[in-house]
Residue, then its C-alpha position, 0 to 999 in steps of 0.5 A: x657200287x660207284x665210280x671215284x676220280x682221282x687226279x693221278x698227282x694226289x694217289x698218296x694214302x691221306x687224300x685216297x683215304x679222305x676220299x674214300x671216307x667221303x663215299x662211305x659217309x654218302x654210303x652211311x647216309x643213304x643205308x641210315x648207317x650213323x653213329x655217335x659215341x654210344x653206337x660203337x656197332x655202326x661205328x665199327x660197320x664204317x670203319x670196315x667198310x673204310x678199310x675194305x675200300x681201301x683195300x679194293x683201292x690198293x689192289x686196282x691200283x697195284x694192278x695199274x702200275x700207279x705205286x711201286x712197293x717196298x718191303x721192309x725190315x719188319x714186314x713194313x710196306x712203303x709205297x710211292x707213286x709212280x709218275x706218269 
């Protein structure tokens, strides 16, 4: 388990997502998870691995008050983030 930074004016999903790309990239690296076009097992343990941080995120997030969300037609989820 880590520990990320964010600076509270870049909580927009494309920079948390980068973000969280680079530690499971760190993470990948240090179990010797890797992958190329023919390992599609190691490219799916990333990519949930991606998702579930992401997850994680979102709710710590949410549960701080950082996003206000919307729900709309068709279930869609919009955010946007709070100013401090």
């Amino acid at each position: 388990m880590g520990t990320m930074n964010l600076c509270q004016q870049h909580l927009d999903i494309e920079t948390v997502t980068h973000e969280l790309t680079h530690a499971v990239f760190s993470w990948a690296q240090r179990k010797k998870v890797w992958f190329d076009k023919r390992n599609s097992a190691a490219e799916e343990k990333i990519c949930y691995c991606i998702g579930r941080l992401m997850r994680r995120y979102i709710q710590r997030a949410t549960e701080l008050g950082l996003y206000e969300f919307n729900i709309e037609q068709h279930n869609l989820v919009t955010f946007k983030v709070r100013k401090a």
